[in-house]
C-alpha positions in Angstrom: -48.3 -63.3 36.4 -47.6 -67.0 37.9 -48.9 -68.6 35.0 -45.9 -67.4 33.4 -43.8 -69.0 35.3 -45.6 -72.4 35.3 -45.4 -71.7 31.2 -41.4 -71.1 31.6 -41.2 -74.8 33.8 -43.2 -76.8 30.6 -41.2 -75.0 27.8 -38.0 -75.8 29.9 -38.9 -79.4 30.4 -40.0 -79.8 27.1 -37.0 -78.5 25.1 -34.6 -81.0 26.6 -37.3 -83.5 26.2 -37.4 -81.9 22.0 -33.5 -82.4 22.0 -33.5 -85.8 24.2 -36.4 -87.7 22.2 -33.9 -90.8 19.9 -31.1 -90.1 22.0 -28.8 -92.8 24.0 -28.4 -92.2 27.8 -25.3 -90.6 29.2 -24.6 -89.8 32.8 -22.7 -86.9 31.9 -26.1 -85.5 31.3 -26.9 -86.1 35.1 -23.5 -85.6 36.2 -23.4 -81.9 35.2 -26.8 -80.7 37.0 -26.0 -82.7 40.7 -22.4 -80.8 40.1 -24.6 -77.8 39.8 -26.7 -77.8 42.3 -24.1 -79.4 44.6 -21.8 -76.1 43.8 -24.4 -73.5 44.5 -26.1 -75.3 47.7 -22.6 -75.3 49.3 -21.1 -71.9 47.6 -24.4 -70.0 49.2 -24.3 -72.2 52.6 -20.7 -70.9 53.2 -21.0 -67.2 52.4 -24.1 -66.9 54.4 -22.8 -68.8 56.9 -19.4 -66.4 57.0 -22.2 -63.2 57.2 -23.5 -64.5 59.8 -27.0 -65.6 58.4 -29.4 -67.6 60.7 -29.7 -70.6 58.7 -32.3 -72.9 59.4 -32.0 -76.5 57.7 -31.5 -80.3 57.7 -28.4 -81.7 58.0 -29.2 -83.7 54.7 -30.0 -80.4 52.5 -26.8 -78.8 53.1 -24.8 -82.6 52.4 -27.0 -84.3 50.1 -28.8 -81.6 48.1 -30.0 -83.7 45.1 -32.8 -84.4 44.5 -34.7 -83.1 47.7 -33.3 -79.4 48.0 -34.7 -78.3 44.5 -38.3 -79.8 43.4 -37.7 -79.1 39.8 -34.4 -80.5 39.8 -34.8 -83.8 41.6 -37.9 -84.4 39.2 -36.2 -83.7 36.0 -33.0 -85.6 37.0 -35.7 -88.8 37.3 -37.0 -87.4 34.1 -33.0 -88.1 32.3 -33.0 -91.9 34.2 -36.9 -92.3 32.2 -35.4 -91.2 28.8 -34.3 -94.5 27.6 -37.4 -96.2 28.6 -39.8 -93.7 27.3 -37.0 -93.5 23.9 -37.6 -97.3 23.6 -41.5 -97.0 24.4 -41.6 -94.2 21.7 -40.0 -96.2 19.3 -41.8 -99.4 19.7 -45.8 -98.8 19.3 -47.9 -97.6 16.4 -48.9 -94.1 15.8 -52.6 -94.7 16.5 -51.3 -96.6 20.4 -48.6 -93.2 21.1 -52.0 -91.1 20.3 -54.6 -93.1 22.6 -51.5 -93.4 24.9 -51.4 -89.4 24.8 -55.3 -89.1 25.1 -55.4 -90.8 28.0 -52.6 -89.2 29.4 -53.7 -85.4 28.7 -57.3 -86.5 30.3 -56.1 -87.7 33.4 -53.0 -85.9 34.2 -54.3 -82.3 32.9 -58.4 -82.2 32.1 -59.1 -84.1 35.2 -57.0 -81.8 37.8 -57.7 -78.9 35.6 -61.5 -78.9 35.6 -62.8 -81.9 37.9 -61.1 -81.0 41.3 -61.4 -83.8 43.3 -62.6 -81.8 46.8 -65.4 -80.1 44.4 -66.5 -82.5 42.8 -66.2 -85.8 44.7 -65.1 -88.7 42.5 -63.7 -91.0 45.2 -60.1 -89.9 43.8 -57.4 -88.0 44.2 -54.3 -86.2 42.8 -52.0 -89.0 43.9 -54.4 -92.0 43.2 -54.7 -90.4 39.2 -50.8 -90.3 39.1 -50.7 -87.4 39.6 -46.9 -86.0 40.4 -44.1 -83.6 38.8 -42.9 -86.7 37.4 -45.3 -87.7 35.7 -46.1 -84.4 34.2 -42.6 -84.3 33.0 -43.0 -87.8 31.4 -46.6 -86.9 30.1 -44.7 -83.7 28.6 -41.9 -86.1 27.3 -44.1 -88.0 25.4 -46.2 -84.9 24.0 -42.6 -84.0 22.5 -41.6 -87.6 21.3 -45.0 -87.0 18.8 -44.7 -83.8 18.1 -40.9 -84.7 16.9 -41.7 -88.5 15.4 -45.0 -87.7 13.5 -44.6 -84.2 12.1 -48.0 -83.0 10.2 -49.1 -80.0 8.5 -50.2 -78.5 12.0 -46.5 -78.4 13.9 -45.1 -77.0 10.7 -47.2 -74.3 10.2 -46.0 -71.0 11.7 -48.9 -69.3 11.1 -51.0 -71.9 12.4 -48.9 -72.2 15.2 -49.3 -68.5 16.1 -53.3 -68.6 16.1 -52.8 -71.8 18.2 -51.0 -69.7 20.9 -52.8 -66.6 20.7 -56.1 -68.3 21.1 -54.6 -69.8 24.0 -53.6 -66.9 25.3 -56.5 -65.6 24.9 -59.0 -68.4 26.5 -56.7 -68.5 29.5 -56.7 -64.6 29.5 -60.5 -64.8 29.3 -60.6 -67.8 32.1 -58.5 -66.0 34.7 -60.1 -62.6 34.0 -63.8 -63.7 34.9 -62.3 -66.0 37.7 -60.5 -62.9 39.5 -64.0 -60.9 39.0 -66.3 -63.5 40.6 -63.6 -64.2 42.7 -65.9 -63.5 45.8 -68.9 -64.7 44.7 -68.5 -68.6 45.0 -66.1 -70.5 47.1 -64.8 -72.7 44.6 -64.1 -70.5 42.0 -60.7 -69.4 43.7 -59.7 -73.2 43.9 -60.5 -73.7 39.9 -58.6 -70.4 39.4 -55.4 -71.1 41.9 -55.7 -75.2 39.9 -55.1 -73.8 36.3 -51.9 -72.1 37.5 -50.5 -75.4 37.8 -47.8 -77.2 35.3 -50.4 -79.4 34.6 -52.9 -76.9 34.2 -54.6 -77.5 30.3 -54.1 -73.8 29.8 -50.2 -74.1 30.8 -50.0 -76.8 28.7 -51.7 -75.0 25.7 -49.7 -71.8 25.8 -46.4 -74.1 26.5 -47.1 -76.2 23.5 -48.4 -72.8 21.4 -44.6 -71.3 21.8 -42.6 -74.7 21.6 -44.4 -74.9 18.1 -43.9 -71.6 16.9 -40.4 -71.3 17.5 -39.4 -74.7 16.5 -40.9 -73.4 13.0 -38.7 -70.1 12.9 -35.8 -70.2 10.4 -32.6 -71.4 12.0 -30.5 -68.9 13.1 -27.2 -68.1 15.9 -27.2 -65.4 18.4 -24.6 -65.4 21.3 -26.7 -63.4 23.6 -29.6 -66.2 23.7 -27.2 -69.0 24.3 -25.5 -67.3 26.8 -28.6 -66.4 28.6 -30.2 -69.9 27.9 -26.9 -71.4 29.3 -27.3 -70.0 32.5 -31.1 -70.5 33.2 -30.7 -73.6 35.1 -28.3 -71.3 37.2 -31.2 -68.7 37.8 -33.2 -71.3 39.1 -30.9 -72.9 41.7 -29.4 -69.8 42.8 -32.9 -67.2 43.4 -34.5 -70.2 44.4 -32.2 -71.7 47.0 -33.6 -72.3 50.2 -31.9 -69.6 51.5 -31.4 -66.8 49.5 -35.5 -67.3 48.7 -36.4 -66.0 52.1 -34.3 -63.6 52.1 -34.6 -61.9 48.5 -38.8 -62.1 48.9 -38.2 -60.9 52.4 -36.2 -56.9 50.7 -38.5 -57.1 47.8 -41.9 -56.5 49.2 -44.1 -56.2 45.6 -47.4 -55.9 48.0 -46.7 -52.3 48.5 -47.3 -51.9 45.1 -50.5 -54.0 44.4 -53.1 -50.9 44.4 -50.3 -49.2 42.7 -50.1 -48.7 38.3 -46.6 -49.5 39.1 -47.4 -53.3 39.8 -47.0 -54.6 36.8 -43.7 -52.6 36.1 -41.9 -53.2 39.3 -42.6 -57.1 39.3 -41.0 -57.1 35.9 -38.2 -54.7 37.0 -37.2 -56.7 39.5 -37.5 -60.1 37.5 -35.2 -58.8 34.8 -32.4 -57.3 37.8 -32.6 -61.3 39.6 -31.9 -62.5 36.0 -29.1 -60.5 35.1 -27.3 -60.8 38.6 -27.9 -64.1 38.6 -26.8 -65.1 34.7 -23.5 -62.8 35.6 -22.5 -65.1 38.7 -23.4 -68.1 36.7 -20.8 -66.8 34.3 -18.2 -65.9 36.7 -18.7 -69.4 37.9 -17.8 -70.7 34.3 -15.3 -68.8 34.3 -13.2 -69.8 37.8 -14.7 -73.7 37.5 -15.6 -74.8 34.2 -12.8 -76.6 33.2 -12.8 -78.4 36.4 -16.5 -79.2 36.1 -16.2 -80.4 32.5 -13.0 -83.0 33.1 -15.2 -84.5 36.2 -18.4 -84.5 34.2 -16.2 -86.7 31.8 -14.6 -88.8 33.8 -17.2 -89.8 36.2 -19.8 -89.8 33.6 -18.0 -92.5 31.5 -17.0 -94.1 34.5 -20.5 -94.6 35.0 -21.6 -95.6 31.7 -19.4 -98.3 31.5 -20.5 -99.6 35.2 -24.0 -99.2 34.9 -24.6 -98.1 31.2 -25.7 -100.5 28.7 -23.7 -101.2 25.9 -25.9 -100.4 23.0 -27.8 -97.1 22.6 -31.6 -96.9 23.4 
């Protein structure tokens, strides 16, 4: 199950990097996530703190939360400063220099980590000294979007194609975890290859993430208010579950080891995944409700404030 989650961090990164790809900068953009995260660092900090909750933190994750509170949104924040550069890179070299670029890229940032672990197989390198980061996986990712988006073929159109694309990728990562969890025992290393592909940067998380970006880019256009409002409040999920707070405290009531030797595994981790999601998409749109017309005239005037300061004049 946690290489679905790595799969929902690509597909989220690589949206906004779909929709971002040609576009000019705008702190809005940046604007509206620190207002997020600042909102739900302090909202949570105060009612725990008026239940009496024995928080333990730095002074600095409670007053400046961004970007060192939340991994994922301190990288992508970075990611929506790179955008112009990367826009201006993508715009500026030859087909046949974006692919080598994007060869080398895939073979040092996900072949090499996925396959060629450097405490197994001692290559005088590391992680670090190949690049290797959450940053630069979101710019690696960036870039695989900025192709897929600037040289359409026959391949990204193709449902169809598309569909065998994800399945067999499904289906060789099914296959790669399955045999690793049954030798699991029988060699030391082949837990460390097996926990390594459940990485973002894992090639197998980067097949099945490109597999469904593909296929549903190719699906015929179409509105539905229950997606968007669900998609709108994703970001929301994420900062609220995953706060530093409430994270020890939810995993601390939901206990899913009990249920490990159980059939119910399977059925329990997903009821429980679907209940977090609701809850949490509800408060995100009680939120909206009581503060997002307060949030959207700061966005706007501190955003253009800040394009004008420090914003170039001419779009990327």
């Amino acid at each position: 199950m946690t290489i679905g989650g790595k799969v929902g961090v690509d597909v989220f990164v690589m949206i906004g990097a779909y929709f971002l790809v040609g576009k000019s900068f705008k702190f809005k953009r940046v604007v509206k996530l620190i207002l997020m995260i600042i909102f739900y660092t302090w909202a949570i900090y105060i009612i725990l703190k008026l239940l009496n909750y024995n928080l333990q933190y730095q002074w600095y994750e409670i007053w400046l939360p961004v970007p060192g509170t939340y991994w994922f949104a301190g990288s992508y924040i970075v990611l929506l400063f790179m955008a112009p550069v990367l826009n201006l890179v993508i715009e500026n070299i030859t087909q046949e220099q974006y692919r080598n670029i994007l060869c080398f890229l895939t073979l040092i940032f996900v072949l090499i980590p996925t396959f060629i672990i450097p405490n197994i197989v001692d290559l005088g390198l590391s992680h670090s000294e190949l690049g290797n980061s959450t940053v630069s996986i979101f710019i690696y990712l960036y870039l695989l979007m900025g192709y897929i988006r600037k040289y359409p073929s026959k391949f990204t159109n193709s449902i169809i194609t598309n569909l065998l694309f994800l399945m067999l990728g499904l289906i060789v990562s099914g296959a790669f975890l399955g045999l690793g969890s049954i030798y699991w025992n029988d060699n030391q290393q082949i837990p460390v290859y097996v926990m390594n592909s459940l990485s973002s940067n894992s090639f197998f998380v980067v097949w099945i993430s490109l597999g469904l970006i593909l296929v549903f880019k190719n699906i015929p256009p179409f509105t539905s208010r229950i997606i968007n409002v669900v998609a709108g409040g994703t970001f929301a999920v994420y900062l609220i579950h995953d706060n530093q707070f409430i994270r020890g405290i939810l995993w601390g009531k939901v206990n899913n080891s009990q249920y490990q030797s159980s059939s119910n595994f399977l059925i329990h981790g997903l009821e429980i995944s679907l209940l977090t999601l609701i809850i949490c998409i509800v408060i995100e749109l009680v939120r909206q409700i009581f503060f997002n017309r307060a949030f959207g005239i700061i966005e706007k005037k501190l955003g253009d404030l800040l394009d004008r300061k420090l914003g170039s004049k001419k779009d990327y």
